[in-house]
Gaussian input, Z-matrix of N, CA and C with variables (Angstrom, degrees):
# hf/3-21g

backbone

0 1
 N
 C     1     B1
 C     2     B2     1     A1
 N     3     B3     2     A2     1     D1
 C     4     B4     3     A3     2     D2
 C     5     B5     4     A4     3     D3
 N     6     B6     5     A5     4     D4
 C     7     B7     6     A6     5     D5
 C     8     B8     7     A7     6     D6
 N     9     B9     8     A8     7     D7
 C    10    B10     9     A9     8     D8
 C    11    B11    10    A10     9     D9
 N    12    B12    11    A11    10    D10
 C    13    B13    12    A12    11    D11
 C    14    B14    13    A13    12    D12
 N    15    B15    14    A14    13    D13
 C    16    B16    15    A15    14    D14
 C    17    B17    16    A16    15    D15
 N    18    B18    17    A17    16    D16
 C    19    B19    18    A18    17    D17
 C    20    B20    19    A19    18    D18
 N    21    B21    20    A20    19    D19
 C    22    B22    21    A21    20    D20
 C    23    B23    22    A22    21    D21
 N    24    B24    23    A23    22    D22
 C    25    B25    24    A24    23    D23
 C    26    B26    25    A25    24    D24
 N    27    B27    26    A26    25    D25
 C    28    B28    27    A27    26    D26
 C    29    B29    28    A28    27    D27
 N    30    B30    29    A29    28    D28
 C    31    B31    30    A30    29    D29
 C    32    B32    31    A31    30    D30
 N    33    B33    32    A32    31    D31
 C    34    B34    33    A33    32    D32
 C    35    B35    34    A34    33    D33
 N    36    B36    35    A35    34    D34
 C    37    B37    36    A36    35    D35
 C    38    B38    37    A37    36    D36
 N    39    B39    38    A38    37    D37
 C    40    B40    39    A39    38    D38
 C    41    B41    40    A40    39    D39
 N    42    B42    41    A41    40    D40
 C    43    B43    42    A42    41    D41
 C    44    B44    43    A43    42    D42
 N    45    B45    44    A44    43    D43
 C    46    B46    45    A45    44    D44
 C    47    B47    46    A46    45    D45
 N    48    B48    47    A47    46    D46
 C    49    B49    48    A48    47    D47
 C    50    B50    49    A49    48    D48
 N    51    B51    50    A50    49    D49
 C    52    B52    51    A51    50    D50
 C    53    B53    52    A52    51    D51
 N    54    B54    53    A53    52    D52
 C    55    B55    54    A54    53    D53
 C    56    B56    55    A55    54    D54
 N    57    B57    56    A56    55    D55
 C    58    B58    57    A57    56    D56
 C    59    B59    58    A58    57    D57
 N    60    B60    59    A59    58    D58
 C    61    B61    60    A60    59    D59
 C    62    B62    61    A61    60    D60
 N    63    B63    62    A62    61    D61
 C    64    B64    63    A63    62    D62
 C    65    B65    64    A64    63    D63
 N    66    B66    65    A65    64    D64
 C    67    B67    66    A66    65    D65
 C    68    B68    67    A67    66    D66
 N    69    B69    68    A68    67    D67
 C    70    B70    69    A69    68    D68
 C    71    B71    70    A70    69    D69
 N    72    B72    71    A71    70    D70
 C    73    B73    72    A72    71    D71
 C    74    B74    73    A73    72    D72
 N    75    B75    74    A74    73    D73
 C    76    B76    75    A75    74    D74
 C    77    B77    76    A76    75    D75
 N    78    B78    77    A77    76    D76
 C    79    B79    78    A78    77    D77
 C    80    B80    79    A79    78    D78
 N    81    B81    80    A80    79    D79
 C    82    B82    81    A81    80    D80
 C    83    B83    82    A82    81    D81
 N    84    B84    83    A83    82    D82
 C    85    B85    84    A84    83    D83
 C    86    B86    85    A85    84    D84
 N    87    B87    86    A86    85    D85
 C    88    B88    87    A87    86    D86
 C    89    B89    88    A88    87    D87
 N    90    B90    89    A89    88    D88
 C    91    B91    90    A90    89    D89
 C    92    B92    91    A91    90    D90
 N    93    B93    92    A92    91    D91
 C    94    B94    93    A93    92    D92
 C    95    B95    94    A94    93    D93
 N    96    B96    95    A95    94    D94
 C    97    B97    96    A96    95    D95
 C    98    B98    97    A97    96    D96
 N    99    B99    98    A98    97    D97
 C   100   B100    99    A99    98    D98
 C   101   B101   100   A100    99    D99
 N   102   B102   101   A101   100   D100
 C   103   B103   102   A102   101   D101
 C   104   B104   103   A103   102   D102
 N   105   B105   104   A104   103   D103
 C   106   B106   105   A105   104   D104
 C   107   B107   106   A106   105   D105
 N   108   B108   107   A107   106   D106
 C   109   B109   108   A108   107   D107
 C   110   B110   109   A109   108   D108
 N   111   B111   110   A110   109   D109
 C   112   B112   111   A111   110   D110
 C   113   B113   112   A112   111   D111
 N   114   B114   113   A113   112   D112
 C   115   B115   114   A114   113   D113
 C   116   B116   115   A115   114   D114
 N   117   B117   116   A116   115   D115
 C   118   B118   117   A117   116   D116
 C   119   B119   118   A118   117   D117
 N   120   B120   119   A119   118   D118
 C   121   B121   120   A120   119   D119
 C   122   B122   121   A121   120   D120
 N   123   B123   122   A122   121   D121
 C   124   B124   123   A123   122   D122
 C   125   B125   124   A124   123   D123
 N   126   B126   125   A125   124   D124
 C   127   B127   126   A126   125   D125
 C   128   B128   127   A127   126   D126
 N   129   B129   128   A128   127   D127
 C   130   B130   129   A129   128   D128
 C   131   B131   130   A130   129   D129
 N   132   B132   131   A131   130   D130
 C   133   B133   132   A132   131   D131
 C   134   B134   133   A133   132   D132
 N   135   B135   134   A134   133   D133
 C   136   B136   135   A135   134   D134
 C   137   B137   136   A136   135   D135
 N   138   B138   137   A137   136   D136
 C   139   B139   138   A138   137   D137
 C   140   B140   139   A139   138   D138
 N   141   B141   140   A140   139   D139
 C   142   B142   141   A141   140   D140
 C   143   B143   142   A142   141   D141
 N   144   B144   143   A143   142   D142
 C   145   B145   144   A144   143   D143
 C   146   B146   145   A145   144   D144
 N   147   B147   146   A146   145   D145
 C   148   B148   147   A147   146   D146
 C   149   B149   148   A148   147   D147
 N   150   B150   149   A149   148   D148
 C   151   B151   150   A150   149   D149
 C   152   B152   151   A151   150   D150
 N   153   B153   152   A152   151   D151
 C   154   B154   153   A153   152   D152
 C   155   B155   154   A154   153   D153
 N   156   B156   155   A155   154   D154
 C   157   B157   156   A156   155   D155
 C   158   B158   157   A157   156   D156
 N   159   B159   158   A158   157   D157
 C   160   B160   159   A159   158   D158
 C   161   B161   160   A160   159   D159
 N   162   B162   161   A161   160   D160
 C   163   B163   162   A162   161   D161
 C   164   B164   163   A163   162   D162
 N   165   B165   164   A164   163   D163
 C   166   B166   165   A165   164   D164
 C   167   B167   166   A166   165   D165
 N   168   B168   167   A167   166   D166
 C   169   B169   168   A168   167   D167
 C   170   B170   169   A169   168   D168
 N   171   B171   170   A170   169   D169
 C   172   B172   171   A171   170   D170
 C   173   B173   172   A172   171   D171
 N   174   B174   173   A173   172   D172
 C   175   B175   174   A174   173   D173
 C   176   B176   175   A175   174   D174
 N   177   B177   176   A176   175   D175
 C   178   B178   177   A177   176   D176
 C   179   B179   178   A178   177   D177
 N   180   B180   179   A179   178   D178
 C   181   B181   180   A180   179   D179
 C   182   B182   181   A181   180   D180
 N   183   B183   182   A182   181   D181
 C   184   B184   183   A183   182   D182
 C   185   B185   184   A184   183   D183
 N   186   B186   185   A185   184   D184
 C   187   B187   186   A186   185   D185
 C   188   B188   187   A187   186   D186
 N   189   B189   188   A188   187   D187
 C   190   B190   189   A189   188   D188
 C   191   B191   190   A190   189   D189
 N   192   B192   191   A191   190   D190
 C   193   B193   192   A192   191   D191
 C   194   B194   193   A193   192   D192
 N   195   B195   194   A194   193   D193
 C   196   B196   195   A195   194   D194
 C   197   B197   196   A196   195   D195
 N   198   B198   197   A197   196   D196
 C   199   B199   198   A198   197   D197
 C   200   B200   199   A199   198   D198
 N   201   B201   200   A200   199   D199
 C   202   B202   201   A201   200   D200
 C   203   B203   202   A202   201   D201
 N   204   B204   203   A203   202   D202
 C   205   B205   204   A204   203   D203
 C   206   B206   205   A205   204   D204
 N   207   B207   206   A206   205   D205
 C   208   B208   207   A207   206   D206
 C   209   B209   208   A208   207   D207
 N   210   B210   209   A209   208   D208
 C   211   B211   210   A210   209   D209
 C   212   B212   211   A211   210   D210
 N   213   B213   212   A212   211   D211
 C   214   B214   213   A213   212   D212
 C   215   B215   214   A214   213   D213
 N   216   B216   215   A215   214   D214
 C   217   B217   216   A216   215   D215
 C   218   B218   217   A217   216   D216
 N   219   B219   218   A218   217   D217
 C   220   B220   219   A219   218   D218
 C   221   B221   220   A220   219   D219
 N   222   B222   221   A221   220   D220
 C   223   B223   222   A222   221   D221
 C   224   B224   223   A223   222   D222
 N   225   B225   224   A224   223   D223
 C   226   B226   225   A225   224   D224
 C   227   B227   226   A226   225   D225
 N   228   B228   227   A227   226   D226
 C   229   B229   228   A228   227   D227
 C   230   B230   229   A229   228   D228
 N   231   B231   230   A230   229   D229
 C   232   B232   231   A231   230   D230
 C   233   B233   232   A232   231   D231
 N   234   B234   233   A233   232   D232
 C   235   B235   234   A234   233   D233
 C   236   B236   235   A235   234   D234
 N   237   B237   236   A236   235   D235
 C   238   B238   237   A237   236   D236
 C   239   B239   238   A238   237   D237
 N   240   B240   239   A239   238   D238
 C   241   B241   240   A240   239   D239
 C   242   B242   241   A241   240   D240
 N   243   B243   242   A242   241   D241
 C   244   B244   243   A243   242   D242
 C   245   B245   244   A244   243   D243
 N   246   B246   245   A245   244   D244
 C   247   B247   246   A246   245   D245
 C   248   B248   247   A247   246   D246
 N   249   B249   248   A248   247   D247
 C   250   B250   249   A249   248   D248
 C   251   B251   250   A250   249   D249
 N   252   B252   251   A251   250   D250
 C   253   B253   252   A252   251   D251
 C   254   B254   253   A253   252   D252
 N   255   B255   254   A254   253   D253
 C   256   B256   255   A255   254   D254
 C   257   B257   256   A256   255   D255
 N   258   B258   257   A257   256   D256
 C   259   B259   258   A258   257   D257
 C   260   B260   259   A259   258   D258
 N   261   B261   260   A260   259   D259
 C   262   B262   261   A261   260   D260
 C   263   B263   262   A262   261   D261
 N   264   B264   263   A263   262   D262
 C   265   B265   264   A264   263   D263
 C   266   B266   265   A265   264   D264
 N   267   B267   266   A266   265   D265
 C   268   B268   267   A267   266   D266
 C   269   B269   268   A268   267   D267
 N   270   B270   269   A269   268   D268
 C   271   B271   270   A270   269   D269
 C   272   B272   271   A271   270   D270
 N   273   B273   272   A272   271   D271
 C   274   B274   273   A273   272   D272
 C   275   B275   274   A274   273   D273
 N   276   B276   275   A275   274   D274
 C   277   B277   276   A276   275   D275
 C   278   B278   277   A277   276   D276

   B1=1.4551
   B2=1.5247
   B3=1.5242
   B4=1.5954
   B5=1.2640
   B6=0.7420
   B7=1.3390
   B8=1.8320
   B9=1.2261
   B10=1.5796
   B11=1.3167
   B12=0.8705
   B13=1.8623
   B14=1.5487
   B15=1.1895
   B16=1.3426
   B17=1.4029
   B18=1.5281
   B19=0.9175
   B20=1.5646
   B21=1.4409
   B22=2.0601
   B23=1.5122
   B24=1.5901
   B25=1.3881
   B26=1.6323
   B27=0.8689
   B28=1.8180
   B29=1.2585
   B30=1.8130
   B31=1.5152
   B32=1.5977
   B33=1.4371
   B34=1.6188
   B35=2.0777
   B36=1.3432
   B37=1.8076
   B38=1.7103
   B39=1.1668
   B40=1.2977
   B41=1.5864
   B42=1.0677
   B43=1.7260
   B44=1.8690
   B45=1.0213
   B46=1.8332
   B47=1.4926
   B48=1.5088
   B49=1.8108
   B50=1.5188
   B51=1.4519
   B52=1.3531
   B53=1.6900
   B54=1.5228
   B55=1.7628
   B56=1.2509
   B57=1.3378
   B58=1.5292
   B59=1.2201
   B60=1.2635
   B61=1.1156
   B62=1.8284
   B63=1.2597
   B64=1.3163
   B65=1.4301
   B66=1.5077
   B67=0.8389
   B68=1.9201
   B69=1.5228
   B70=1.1307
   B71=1.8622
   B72=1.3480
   B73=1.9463
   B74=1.4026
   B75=1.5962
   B76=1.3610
   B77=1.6215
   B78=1.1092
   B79=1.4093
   B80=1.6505
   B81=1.4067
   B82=1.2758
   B83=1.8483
   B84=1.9532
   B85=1.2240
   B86=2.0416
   B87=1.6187
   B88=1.1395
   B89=1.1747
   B90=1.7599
   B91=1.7064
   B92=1.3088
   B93=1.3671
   B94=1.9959
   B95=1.6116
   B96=1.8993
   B97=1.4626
   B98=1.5287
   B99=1.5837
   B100=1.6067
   B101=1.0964
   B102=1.5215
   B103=1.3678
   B104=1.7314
   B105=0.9943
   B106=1.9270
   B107=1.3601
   B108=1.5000
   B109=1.5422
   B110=2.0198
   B111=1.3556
   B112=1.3977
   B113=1.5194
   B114=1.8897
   B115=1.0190
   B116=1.5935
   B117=1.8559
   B118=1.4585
   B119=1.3621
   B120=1.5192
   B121=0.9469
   B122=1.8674
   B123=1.9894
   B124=1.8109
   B125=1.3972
   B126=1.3403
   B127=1.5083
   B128=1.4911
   B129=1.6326
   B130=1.2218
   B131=1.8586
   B132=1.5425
   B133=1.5884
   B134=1.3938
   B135=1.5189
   B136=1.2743
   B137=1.4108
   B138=1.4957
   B139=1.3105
   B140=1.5047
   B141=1.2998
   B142=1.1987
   B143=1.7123
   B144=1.0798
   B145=1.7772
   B146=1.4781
   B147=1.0487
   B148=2.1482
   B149=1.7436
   B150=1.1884
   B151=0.9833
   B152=2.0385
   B153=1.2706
   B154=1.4049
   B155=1.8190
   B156=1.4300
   B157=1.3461
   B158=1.5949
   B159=1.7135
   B160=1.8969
   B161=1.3539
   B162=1.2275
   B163=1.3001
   B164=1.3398
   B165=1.6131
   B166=1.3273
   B167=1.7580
   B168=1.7202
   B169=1.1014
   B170=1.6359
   B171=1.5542
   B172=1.3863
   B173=1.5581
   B174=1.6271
   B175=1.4415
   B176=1.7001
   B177=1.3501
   B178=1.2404
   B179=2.0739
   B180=1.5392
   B181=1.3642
   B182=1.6327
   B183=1.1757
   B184=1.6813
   B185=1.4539
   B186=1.0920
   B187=1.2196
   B188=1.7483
   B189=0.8779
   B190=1.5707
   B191=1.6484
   B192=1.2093
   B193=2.0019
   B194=1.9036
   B195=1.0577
   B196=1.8499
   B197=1.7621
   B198=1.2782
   B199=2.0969
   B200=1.2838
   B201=1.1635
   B202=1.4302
   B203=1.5248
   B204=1.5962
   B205=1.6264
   B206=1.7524
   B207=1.6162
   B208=1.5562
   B209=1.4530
   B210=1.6412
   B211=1.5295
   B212=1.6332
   B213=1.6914
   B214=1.0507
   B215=1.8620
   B216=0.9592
   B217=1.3587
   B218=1.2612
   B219=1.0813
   B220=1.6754
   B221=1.4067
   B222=1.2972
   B223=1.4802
   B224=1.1334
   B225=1.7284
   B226=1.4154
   B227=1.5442
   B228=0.7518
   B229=1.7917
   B230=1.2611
   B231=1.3928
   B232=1.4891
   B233=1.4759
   B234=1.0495
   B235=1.5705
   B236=1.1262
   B237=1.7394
   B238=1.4141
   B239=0.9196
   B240=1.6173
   B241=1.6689
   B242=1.3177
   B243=1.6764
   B244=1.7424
   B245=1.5647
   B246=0.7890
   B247=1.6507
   B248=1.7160
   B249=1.1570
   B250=1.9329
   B251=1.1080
   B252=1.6742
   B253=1.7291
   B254=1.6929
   B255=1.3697
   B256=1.8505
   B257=1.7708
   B258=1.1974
   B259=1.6515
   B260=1.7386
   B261=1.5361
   B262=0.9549
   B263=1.5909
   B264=1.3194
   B265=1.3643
   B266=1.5447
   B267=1.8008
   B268=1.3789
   B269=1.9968
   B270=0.7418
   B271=1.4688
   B272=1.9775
   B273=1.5087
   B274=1.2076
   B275=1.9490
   B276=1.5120
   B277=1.3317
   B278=1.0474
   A1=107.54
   A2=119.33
   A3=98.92
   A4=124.21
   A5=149.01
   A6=137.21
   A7=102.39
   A8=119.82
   A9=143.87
   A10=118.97
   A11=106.42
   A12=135.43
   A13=102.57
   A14=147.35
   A15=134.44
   A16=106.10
   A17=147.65
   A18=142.14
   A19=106.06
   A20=102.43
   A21=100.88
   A22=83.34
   A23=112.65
   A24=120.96
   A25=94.07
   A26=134.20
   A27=139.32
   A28=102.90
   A29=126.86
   A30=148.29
   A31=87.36
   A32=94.60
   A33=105.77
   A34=128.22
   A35=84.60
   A36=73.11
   A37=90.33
   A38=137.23
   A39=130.41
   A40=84.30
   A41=97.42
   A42=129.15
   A43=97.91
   A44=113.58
   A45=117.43
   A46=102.64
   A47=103.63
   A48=111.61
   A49=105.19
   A50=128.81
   A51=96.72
   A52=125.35
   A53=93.12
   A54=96.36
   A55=96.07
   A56=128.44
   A57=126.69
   A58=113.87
   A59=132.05
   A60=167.51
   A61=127.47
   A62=84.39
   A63=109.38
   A64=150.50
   A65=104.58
   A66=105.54
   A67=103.86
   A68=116.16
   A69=133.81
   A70=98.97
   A71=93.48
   A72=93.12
   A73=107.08
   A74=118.58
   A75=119.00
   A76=96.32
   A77=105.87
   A78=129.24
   A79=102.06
   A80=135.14
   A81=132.56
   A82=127.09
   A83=102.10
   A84=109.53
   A85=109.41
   A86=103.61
   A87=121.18
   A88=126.40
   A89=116.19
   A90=125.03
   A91=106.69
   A92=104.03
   A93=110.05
   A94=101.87
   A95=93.08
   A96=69.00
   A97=151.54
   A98=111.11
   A99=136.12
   A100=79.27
   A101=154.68
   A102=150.08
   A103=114.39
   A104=91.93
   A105=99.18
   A106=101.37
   A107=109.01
   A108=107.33
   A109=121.29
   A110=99.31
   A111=106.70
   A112=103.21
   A113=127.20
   A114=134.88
   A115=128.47
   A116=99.35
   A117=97.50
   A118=125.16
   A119=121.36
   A120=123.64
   A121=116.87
   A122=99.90
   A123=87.33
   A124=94.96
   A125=109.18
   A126=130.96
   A127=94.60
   A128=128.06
   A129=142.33
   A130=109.95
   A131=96.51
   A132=104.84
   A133=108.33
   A134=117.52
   A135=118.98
   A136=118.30
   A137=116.42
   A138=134.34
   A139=122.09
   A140=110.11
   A141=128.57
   A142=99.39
   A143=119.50
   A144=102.78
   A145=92.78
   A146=143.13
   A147=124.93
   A148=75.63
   A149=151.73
   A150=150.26
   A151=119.23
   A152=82.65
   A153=103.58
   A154=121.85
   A155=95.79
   A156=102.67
   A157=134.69
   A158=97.01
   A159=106.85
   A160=108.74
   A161=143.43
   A162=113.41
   A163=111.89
   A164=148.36
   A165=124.25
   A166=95.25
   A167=129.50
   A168=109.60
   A169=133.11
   A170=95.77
   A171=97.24
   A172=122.52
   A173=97.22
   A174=99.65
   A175=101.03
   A176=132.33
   A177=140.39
   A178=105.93
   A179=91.63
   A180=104.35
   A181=128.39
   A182=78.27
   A183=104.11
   A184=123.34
   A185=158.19
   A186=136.56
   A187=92.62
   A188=148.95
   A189=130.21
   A190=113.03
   A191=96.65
   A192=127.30
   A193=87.64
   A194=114.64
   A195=125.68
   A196=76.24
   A197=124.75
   A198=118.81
   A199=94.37
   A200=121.64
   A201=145.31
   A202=77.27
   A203=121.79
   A204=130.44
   A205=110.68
   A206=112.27
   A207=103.94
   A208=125.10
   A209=114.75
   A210=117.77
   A211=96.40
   A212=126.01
   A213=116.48
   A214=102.24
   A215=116.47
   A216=113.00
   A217=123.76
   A218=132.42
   A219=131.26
   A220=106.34
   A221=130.87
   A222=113.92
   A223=116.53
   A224=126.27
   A225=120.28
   A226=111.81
   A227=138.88
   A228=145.18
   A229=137.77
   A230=121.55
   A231=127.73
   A232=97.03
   A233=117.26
   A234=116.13
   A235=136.16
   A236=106.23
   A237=130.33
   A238=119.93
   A239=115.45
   A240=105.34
   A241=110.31
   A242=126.37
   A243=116.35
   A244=92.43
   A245=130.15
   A246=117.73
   A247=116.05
   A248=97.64
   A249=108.85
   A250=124.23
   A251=96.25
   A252=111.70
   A253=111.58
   A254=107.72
   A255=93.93
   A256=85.21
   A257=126.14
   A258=96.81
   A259=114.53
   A260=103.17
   A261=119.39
   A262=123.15
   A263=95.78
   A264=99.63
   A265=123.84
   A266=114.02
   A267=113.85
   A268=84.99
   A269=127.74
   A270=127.94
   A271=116.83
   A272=94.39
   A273=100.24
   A274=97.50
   A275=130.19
   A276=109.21
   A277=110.94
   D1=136.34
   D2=177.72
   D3=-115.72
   D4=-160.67
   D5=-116.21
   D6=-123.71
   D7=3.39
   D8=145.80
   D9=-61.75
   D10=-67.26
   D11=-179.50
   D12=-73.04
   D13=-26.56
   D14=157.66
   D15=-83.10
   D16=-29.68
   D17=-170.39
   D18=-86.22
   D19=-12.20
   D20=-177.59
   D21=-76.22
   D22=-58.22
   D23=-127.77
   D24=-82.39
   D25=-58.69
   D26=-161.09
   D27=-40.40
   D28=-40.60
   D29=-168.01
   D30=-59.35
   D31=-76.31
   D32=-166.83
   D33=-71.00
   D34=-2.95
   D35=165.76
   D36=-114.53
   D37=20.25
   D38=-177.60
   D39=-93.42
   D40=-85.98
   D41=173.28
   D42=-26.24
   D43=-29.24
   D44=173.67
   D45=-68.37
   D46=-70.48
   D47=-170.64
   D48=-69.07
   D49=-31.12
   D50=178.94
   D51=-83.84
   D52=-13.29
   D53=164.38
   D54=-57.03
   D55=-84.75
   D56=169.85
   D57=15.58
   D58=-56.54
   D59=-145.13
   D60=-95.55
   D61=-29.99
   D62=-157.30
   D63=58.94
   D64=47.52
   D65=176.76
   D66=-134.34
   D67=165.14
   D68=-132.67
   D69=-128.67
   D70=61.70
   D71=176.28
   D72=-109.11
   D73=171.47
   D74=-178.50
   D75=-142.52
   D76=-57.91
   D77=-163.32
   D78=-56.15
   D79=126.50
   D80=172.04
   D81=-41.93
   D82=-40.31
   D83=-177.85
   D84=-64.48
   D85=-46.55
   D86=175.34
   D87=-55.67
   D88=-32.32
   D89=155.75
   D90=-46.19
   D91=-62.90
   D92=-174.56
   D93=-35.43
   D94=-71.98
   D95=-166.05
   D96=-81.89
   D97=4.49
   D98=171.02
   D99=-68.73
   D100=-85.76
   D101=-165.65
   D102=-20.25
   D103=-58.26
   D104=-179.43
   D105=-68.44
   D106=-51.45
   D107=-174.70
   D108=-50.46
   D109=-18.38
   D110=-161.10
   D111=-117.21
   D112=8.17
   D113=-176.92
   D114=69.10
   D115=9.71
   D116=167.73
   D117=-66.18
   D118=-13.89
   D119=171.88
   D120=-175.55
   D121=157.48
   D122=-147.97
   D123=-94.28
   D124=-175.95
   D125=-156.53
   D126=-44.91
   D127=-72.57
   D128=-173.10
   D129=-28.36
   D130=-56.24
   D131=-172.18
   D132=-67.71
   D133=-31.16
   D134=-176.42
   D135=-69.01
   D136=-39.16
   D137=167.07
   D138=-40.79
   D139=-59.33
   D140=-170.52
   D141=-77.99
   D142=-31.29
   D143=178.55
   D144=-98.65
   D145=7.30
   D146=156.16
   D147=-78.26
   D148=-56.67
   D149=-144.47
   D150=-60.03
   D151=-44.98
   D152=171.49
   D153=-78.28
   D154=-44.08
   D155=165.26
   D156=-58.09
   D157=-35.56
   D158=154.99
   D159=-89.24
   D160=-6.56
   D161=153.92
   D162=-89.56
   D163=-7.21
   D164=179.87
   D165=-85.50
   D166=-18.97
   D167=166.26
   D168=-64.98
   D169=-24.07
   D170=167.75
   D171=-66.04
   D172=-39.30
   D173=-153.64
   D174=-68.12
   D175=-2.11
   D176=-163.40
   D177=-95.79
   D178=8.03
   D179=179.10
   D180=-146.12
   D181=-11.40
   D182=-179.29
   D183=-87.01
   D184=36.22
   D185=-127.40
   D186=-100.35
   D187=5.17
   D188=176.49
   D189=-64.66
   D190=147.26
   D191=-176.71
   D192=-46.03
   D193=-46.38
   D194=-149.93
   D195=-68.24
   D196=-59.64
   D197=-159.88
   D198=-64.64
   D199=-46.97
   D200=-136.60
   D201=-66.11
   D202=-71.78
   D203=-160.13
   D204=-73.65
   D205=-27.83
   D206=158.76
   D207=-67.23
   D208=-30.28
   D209=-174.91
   D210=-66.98
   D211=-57.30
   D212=-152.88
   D213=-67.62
   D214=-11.91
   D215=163.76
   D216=-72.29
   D217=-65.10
   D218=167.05
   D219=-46.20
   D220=-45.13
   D221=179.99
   D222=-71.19
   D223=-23.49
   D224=164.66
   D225=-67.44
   D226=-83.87
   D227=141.79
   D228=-13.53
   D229=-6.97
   D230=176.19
   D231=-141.15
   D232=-65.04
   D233=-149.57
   D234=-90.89
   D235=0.94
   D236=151.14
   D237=-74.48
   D238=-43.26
   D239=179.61
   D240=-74.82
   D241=-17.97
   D242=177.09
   D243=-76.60
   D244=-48.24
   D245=-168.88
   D246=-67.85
   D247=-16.40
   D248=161.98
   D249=-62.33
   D250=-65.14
   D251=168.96
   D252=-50.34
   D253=-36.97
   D254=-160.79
   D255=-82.84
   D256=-21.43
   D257=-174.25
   D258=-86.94
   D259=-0.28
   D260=163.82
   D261=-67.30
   D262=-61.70
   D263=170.04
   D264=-55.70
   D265=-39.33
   D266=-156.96
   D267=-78.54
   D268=-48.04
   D269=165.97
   D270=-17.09
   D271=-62.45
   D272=-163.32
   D273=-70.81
   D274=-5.45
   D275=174.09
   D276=-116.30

């Protein structure tokens, strides 16, 4: 899946179950955090996707080799395993 298509989709089945839920987010940062707030996912996972979410806002302005080679590191190393865990989690409810 690339990295478009997890950033549509994670918003909107988050933003699915916590309506579910009842609660009333739109905003991607605000999914994250009703998500943590409601135990879809723990501090660490939550961290790391506000994390991802300010770097794809950066990266939409940034274009130098230097972001370019720190992002592809954190997304190998951070932001696969939060996006593992949350489909892990969204799975398990």
């Amino acid at each position: 899946m690339d990295t478009l298509t997890k950033r549509t989709i994670e918003p909107n089945v988050l933003r699915r179950i916590l309506s579910e839920r009842g609660a009333d987010v739109a905003l991607p940062k605000d999914i994250v955090r009703a998500a943590r707030a409601g135990n879809l996912v723990d501090e660490d996972t939550a961290s790391a996707l506000l994390a991802a979410i300010d770097d794809r806002n950066r990266m939409v302005h940034d274009y130098s080799e230097e972001f370019a080679v720190v992002l592809h590191g954190r997304v190998k190393n951070e932001y696969i395993n939060a996006f593992k865990q949350l489909l892990q989690n969204i799975s398990n409810t």
